[in-house]
C-alpha positions as a Markdown table, in Angstrom:
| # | Residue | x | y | z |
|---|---|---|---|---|
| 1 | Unk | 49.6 | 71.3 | 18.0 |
| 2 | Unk | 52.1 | 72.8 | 20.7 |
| 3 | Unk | 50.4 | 74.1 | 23.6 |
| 4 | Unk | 52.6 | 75.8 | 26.2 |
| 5 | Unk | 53.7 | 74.1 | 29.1 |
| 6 | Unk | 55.1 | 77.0 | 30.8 |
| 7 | Unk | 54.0 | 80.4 | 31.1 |
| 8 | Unk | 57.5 | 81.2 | 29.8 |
| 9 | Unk | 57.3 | 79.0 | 26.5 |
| 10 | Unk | 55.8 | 80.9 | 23.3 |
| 11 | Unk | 53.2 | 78.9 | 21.5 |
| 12 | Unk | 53.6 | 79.0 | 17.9 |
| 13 | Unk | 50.4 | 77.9 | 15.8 |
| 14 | Unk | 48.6 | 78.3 | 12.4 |
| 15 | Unk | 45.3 | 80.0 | 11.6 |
| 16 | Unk | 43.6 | 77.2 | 11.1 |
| 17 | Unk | 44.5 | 75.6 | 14.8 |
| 18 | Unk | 44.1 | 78.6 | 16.0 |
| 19 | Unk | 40.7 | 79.0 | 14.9 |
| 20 | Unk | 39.7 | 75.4 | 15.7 |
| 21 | Unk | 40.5 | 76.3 | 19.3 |
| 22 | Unk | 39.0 | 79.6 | 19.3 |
| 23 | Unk | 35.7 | 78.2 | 18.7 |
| 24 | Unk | 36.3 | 74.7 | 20.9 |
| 25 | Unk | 36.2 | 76.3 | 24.1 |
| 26 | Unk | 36.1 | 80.1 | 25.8 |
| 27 | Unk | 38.0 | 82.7 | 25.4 |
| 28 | Unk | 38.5 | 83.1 | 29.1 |
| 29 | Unk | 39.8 | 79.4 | 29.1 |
| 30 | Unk | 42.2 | 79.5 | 26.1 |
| 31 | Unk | 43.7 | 82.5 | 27.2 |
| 32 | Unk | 44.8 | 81.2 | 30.5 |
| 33 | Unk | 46.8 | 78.2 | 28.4 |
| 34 | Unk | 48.8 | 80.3 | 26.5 |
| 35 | Unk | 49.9 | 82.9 | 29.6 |
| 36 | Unk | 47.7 | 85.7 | 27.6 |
| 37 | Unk | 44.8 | 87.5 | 29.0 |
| 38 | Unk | 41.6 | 87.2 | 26.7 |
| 39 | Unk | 41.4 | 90.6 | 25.3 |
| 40 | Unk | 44.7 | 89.9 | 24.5 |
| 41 | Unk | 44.0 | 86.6 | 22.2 |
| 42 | Unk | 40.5 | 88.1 | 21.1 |
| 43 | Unk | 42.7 | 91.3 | 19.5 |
| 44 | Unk | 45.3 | 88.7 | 18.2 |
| 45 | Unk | 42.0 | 87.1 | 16.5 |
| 46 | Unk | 41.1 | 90.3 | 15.2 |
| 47 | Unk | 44.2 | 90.8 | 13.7 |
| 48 | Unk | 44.7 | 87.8 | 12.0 |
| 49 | Unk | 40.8 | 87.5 | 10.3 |
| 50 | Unk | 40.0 | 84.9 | 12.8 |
| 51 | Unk | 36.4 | 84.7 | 13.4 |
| 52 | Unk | 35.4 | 84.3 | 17.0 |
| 53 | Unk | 32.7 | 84.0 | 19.3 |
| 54 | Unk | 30.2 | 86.9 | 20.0 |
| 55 | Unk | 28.8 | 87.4 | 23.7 |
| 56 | Unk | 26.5 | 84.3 | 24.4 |
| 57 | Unk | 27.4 | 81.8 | 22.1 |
| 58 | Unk | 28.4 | 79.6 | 24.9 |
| 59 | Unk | 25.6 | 80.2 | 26.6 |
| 60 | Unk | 23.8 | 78.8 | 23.4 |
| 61 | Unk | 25.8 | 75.6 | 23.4 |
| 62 | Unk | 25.2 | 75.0 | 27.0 |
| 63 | Unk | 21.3 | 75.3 | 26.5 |
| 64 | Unk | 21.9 | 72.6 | 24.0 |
| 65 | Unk | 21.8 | 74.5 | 20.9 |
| 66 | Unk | 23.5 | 73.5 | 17.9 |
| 67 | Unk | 25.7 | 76.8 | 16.5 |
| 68 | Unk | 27.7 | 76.0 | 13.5 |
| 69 | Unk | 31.2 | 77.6 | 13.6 |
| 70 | Unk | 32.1 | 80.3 | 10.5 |
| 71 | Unk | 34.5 | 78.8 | 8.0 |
| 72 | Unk | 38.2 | 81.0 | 8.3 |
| 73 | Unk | 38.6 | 82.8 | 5.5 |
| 74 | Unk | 42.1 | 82.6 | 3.3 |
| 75 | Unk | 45.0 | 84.7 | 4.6 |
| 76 | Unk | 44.9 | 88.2 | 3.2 |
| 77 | Unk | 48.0 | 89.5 | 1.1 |
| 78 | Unk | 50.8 | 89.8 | 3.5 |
| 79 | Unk | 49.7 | 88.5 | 6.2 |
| 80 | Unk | 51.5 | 85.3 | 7.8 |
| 81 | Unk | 49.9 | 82.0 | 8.4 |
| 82 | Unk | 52.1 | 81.2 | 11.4 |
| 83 | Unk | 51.0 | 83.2 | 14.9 |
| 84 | Unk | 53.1 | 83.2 | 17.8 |
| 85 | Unk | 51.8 | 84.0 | 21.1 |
| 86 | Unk | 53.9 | 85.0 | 23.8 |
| 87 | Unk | 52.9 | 84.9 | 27.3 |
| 88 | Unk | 52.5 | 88.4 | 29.9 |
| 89 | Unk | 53.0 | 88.2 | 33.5 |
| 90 | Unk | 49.1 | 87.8 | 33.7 |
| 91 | Unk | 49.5 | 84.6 | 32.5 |
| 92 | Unk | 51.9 | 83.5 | 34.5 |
| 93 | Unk | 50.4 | 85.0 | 38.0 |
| 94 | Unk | 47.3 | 82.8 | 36.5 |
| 95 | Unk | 49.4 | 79.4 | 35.9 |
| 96 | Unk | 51.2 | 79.9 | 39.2 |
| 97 | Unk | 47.8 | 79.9 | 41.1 |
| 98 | Unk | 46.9 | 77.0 | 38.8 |
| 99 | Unk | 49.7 | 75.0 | 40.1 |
| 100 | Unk | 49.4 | 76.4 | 43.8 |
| 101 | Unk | 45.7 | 75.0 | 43.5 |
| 102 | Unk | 46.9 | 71.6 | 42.5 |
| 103 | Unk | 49.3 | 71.0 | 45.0 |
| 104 | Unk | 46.7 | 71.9 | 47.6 |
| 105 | Unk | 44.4 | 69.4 | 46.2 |
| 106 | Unk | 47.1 | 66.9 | 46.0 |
| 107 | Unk | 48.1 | 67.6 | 49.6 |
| 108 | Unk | 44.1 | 68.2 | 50.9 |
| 109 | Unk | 41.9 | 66.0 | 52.8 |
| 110 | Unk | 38.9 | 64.9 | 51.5 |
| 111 | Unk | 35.6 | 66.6 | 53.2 |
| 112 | Unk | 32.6 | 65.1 | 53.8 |
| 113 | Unk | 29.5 | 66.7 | 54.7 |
| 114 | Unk | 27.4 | 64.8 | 57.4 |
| 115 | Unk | 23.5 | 64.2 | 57.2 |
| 116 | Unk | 22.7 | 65.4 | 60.4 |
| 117 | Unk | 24.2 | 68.3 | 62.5 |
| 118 | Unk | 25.1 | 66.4 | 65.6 |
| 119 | Unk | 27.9 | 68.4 | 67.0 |
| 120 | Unk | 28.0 | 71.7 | 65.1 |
| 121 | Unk | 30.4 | 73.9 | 65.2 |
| 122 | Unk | 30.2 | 77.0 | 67.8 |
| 123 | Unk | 29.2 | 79.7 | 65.3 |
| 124 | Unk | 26.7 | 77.3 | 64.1 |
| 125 | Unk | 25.3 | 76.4 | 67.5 |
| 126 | Unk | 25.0 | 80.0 | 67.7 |
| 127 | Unk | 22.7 | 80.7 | 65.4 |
| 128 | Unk | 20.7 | 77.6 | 65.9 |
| 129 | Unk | 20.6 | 79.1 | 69.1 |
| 130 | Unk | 19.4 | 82.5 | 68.0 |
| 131 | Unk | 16.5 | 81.1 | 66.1 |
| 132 | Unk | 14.7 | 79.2 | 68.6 |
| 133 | Unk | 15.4 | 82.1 | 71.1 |
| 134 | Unk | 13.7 | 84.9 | 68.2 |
| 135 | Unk | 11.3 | 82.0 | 67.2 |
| 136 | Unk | 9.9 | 81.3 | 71.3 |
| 137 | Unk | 9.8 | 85.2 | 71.5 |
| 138 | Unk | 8.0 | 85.7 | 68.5 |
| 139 | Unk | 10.4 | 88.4 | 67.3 |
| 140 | Unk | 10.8 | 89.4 | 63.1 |
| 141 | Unk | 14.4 | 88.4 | 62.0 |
| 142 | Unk | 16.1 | 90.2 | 59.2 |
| 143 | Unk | 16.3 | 88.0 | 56.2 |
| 144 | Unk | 19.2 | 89.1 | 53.9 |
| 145 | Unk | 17.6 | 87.8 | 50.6 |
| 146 | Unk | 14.4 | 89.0 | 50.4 |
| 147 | Unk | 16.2 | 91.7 | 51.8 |
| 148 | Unk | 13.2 | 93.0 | 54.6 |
| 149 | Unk | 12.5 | 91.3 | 58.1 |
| 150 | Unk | 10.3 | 88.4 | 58.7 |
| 151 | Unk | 8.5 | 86.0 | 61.1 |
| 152 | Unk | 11.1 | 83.7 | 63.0 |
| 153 | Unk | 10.8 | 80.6 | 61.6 |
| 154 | Unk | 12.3 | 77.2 | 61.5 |
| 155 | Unk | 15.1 | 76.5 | 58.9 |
| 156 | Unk | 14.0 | 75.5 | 56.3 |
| 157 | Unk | 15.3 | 72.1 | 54.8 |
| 158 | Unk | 17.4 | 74.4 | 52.2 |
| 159 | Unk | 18.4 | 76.1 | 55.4 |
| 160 | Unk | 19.7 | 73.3 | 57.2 |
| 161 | Unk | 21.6 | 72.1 | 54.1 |
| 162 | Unk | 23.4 | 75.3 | 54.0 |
| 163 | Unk | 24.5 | 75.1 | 57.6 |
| 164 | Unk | 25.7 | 71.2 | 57.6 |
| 165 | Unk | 27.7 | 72.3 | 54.8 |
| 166 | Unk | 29.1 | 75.3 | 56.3 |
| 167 | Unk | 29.7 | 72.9 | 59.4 |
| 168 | Unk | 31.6 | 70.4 | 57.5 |
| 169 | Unk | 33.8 | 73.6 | 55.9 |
| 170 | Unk | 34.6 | 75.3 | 59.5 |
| 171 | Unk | 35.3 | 72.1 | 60.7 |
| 172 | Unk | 38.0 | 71.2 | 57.6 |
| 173 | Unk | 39.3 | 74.6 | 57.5 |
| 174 | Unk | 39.8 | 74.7 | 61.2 |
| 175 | Unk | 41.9 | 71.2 | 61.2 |
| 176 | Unk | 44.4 | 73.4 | 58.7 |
| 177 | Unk | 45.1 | 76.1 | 61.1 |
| 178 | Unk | 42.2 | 78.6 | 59.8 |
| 179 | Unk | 41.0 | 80.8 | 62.2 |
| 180 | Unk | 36.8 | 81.2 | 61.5 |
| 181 | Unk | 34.9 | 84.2 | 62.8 |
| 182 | Unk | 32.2 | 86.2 | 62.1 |
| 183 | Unk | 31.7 | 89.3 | 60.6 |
| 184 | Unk | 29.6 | 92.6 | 61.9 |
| 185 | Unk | 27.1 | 91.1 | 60.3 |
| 186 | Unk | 27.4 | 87.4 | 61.0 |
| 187 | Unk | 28.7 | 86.4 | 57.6 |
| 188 | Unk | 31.4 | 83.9 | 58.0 |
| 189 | Unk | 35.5 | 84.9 | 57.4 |
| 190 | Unk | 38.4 | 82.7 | 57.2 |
| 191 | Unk | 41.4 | 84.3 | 58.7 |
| 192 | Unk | 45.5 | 83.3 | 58.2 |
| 193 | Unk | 47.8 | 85.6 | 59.8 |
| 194 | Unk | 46.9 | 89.3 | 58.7 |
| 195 | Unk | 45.0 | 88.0 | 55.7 |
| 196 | Unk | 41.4 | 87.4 | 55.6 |
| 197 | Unk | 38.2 | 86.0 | 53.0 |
| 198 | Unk | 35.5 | 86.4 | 53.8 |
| 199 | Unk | 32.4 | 84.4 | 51.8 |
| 200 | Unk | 28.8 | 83.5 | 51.9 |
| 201 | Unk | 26.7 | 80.4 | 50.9 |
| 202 | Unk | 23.4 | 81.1 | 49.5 |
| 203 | Unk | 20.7 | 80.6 | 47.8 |
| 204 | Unk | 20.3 | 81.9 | 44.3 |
| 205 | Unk | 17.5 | 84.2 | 44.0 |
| 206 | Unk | 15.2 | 84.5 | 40.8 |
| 207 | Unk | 12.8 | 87.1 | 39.8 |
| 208 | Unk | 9.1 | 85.8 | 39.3 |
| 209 | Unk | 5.6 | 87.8 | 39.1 |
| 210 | Unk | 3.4 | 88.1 | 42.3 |
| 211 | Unk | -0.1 | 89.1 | 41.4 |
| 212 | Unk | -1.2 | 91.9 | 43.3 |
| 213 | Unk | -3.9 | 91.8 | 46.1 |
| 214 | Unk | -7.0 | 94.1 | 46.0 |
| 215 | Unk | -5.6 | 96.2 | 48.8 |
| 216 | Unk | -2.4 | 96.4 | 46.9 |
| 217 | Unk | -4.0 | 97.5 | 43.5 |
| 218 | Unk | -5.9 | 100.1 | 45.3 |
| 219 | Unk | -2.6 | 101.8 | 45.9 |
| 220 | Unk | -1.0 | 101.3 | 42.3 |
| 221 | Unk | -2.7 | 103.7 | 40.1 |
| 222 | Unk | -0.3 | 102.5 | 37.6 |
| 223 | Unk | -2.7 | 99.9 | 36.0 |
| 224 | Unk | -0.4 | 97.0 | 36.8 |
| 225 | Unk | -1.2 | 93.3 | 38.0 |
| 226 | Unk | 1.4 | 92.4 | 39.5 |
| 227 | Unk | 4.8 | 93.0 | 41.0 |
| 228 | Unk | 8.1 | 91.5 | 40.4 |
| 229 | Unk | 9.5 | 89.8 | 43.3 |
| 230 | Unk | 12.8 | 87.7 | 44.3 |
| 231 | Unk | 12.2 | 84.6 | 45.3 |
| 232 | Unk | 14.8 | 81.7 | 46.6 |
| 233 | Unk | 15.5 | 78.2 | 44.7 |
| 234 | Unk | 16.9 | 75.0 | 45.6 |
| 235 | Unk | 20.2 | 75.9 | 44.2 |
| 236 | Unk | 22.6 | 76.8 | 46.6 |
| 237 | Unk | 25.5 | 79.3 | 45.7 |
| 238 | Unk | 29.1 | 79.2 | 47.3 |
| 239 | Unk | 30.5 | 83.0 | 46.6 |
| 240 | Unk | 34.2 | 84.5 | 48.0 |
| 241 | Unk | 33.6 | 88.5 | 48.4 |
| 242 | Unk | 36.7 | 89.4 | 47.4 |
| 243 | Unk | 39.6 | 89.5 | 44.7 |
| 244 | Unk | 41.4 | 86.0 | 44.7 |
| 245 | Unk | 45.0 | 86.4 | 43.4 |
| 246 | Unk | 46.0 | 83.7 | 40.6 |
| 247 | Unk | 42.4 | 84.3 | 39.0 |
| 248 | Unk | 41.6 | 81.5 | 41.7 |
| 249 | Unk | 37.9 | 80.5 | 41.5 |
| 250 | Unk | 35.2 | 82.3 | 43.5 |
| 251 | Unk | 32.2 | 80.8 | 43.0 |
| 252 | Unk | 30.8 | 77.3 | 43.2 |
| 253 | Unk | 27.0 | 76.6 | 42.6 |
| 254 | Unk | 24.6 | 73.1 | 42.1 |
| 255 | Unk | 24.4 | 72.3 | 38.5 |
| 256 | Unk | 25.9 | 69.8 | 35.8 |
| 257 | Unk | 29.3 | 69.9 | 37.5 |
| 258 | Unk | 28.2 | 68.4 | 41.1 |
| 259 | Unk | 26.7 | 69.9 | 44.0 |
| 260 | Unk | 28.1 | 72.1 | 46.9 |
| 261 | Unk | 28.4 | 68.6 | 48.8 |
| 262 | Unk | 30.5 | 66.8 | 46.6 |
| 263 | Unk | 33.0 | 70.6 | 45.8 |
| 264 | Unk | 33.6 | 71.1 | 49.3 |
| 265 | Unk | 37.1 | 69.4 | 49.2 |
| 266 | Unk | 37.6 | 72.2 | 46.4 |
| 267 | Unk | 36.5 | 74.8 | 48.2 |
| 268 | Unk | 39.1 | 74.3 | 51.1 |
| 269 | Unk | 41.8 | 73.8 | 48.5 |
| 270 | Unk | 41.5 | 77.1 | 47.0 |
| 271 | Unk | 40.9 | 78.3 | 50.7 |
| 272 | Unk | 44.3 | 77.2 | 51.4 |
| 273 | Unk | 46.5 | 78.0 | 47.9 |
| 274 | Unk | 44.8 | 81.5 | 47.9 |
| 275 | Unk | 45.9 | 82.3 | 51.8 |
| 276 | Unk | 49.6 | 81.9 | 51.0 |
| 277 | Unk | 49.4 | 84.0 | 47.7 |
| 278 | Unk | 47.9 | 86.9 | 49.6 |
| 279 | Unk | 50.2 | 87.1 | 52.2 |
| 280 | Unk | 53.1 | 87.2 | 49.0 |
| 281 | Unk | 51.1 | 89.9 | 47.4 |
| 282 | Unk | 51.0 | 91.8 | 50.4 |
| 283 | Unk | 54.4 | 91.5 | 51.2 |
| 284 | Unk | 55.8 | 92.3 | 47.5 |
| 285 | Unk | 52.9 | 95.5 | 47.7 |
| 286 | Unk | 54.6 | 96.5 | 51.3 |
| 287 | Unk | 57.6 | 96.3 | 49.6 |
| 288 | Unk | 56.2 | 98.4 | 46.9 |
| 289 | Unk | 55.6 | 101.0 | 49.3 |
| 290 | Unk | 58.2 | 101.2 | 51.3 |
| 291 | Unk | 60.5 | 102.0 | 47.5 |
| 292 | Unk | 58.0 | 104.5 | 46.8 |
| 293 | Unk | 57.9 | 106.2 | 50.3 |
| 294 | Unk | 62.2 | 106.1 | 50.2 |
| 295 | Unk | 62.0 | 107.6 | 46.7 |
| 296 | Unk | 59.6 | 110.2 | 47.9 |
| 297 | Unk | 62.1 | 111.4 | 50.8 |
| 298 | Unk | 64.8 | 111.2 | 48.5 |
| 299 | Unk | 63.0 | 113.5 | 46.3 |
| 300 | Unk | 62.2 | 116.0 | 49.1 |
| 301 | Unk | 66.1 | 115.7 | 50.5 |
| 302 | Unk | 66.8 | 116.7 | 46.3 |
| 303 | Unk | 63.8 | 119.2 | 46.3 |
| 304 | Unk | 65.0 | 121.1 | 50.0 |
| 305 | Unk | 68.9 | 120.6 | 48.8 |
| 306 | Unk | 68.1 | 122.7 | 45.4 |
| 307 | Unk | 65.9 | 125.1 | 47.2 |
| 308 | Unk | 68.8 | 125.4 | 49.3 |
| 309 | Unk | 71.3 | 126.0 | 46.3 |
| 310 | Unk | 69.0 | 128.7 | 44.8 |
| 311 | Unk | 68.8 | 130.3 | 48.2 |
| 312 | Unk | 72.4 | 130.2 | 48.1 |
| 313 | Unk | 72.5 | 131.4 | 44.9 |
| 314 | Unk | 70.2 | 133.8 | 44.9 |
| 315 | Unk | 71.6 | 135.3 | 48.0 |
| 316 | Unk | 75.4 | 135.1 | 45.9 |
| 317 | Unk | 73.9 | 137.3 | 43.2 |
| 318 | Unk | 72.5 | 140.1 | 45.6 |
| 319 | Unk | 75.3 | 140.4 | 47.4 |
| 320 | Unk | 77.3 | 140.8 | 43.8 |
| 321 | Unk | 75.0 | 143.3 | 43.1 |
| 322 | Unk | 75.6 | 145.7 | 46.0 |
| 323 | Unk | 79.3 | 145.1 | 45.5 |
| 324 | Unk | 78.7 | 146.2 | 41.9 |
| 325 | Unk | 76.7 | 149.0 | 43.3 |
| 326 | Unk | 79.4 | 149.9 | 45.5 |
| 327 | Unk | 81.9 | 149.6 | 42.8 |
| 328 | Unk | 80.0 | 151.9 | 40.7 |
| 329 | Unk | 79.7 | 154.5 | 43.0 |
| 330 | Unk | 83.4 | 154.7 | 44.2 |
| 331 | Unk | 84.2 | 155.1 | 40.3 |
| 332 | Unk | 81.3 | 157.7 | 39.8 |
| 333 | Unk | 83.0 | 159.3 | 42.9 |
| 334 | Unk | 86.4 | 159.5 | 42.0 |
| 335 | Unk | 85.6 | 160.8 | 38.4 |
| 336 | Unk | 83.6 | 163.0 | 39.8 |
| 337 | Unk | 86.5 | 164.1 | 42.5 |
| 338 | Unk | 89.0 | 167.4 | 41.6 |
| 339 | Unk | 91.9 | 165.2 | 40.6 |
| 340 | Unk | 95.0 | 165.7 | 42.3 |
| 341 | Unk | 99.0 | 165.3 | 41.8 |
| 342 | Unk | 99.5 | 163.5 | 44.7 |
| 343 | Unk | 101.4 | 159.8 | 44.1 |
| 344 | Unk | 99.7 | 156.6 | 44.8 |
| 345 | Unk | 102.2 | 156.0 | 47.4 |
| 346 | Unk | 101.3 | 158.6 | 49.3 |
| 347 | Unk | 97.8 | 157.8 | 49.0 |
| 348 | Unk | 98.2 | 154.3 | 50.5 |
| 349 | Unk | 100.7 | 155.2 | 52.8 |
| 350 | Unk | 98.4 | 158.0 | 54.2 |
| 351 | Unk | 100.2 | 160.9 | 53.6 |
| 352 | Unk | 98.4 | 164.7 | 53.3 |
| 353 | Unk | 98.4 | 164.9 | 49.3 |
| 354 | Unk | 100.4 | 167.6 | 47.8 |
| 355 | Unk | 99.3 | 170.6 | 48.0 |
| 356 | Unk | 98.5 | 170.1 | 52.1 |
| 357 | Unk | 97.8 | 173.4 | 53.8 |
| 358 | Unk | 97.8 | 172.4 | 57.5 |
| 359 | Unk | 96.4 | 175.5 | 58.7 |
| 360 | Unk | 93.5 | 176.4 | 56.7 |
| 361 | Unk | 92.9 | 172.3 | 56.0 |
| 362 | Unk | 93.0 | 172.4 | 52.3 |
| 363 | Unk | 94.8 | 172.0 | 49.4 |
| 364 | Unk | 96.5 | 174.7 | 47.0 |
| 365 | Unk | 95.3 | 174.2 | 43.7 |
| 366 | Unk | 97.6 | 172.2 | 41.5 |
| 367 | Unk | 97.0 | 173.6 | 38.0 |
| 368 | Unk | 98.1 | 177.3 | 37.2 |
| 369 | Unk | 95.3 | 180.0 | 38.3 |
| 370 | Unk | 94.9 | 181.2 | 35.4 |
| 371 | Unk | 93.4 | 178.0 | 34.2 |
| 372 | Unk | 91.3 | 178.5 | 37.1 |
| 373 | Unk | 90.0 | 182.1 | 36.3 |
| 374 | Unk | 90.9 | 182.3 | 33.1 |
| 375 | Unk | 89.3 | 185.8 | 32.7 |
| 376 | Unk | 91.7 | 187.3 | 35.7 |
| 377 | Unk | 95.1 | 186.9 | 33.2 |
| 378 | Unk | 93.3 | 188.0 | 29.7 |
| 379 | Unk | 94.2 | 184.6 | 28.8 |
| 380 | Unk | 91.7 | 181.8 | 27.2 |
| 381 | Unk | 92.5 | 178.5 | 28.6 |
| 382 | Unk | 94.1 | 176.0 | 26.5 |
């Protein structure tokens, strides 16, 4: 079976193959081999009569349960046996944070979290600090996951596991040139130049069922026993609050896999591949916008250059229509004039026309008076 090696390679398979690895691992998973995003392969699957798996079948198989996989059904008329997939650029943004990901593991230190915090870090002195100040004054801290304030209180030995491990992360990140701060609301961020991540490390929270109280029941008239409540576990949950470019991973939890302890090492390395990727996306999105603002003040010098034409224009076309106008009306005006027998030379010399009389200042008439007053002679005119 020929599986890419490059997001640049097309992988050519069969049904058959296809389907075996369809149904040996996610979708999610297989997708990223080939350089294809899953709805991508799950459409190729459609296409081709490949059965695949519905939501929560893997889910199934990690409970333990046995799911037998559909047989594939012959090819229908027409349709080929051979499939080639051809990688997208989603692929191979997702195989270049793969391999930024294994360099940085290749290049990383290995972490190790201590049993005891004997010389935490600053932002972790500072809330060890805070807690036996709000716990000797008695005051109500705001507890984020039960989301509603309680009694200070001592940390708790789930507590103090979160913050060695933050310790040891702080520490590791800081010895790569990783600024750490806190937020407004003292969650930790990792900062690299103008880029920042911000993350958490928590507990995971279930829901159970409290039974209610008798002063609690007095005030549901609802009927009910009990209310539903979120409670924390032992099973701490490393989360990144924001996008990751590459499809990095975000989130780390306790389970089959290891515990946060033994994934820290991880958790920097992905720290540290993801930092330079950002900074690339933001520079090829600055760049991005810096086309898209020239091209929009190219397009208003081309918008205010045409306006400027049609001004032009416009103005063109009403000053040729009062030169028509004009033209008009000096023709209507001379037809409209007695003519006369005086040459054109005269006329643009400036000579009296013929027929001048200086001293009354007009002309004789130049056609016969009788054509005049035609009823003075007896004659009609011709």
């Amino acid at each position: 079976m020929d599986m890419p090696t490059t997001p640049l390679v097309p992988t050519l398979l069969s049904r058959t193959e296809l389907h075996a690895l369809v149904w040996a691992e996610p979708l999610r998973h297989l997708a990223r081999r080939f350089g294809i995003s899953d709805q991508s392969l799950a459409k190729l699957c459609d296409r081709f009569d490949i059965p695949r798996p519905r939501p929560g079948h893997w889910n199934k198989v990690a409970a333990g349960k046995e799911i037998t996989a559909p047989v594939l059904s012959p090819a229908k008329s027409g349709m080929d046996e051979k499939i080639e997939i051809t990688p997208q650029l989603a692929g191979g943004v997702a195989m270049e944070g793969d391999a930024a990901l294994a360099a940085a593991r290749q290049n990383g230190k290995s972490v190790r979290v201590a049993d005891r915090l004997s010389d935490p870090h600053p932002i972790i002195a500072g809330w060890l600090a805070n807690r036996r100040e709000a716990i000797a004054r008695g005051r109500l801290v705001y507890d984020i996951w039960p989301n509603r304030p309680v009694r200070a209180a001592p940390f708790t030995p789930i507590e103090r596991r979160r913050l060695r491990i933050l310790d040891a992360l702080f520490k590791a990140l800081e010895a790569e040139k990783i600024v750490i701060a806190e937020t407004d609301r003292h969650g930790p961020v990792a900062r690299c130049g103008q880029d920042e991540i911000a993350f958490q490390l928590r507990p995971r929270l279930k829901e159970v069922r409290q039974l209610l109280t008798a002063e609690e029941r007095r005030w549901h008239g609802s009927g009910k026993q009990y209310r539903r409540e979120l409670v924390e576990t032992d099973v701490l949950v490393f989360e990144i609050k924001r996008w990751l470019p590459g499809d990095l991973p975000r989130i780390w939890q306790d389970g089959r896999k290891g515990m946060i302890e033994d994934r820290v090492d991880d958790i920097v390395a992905t720290l540290l591949a993801a930092f330079p990727m950002m900074a690339a996306a933001r520079e090829q999105a600055e760049e991005r916008q810096r086309l898209r603002e020239t091209e929009e003040r190219r397009r208003q010098m081309l918008a205010q250059e045409l306006k400027l034409d049609r001004d032009r224009f416009r103005c063109f076309l009403e000053r040729a229509g009062r030169w028509r106008e004009a033209e008009l009306a000096r023709v209507s005006s001379w037809r409209c004039a007695p003519r006369s027998r005086t040459p054109h030379w005269k006329l643009v010399a400036g000579l009296p026309p013929s027929g001048w009389n200086g001293r009354k200042g007009m002309c004789r008439p130049m056609i016969p008076s009788h054509r005049v007053r035609p009823l003075s002679s007896g004659r009609s005119p011709k």
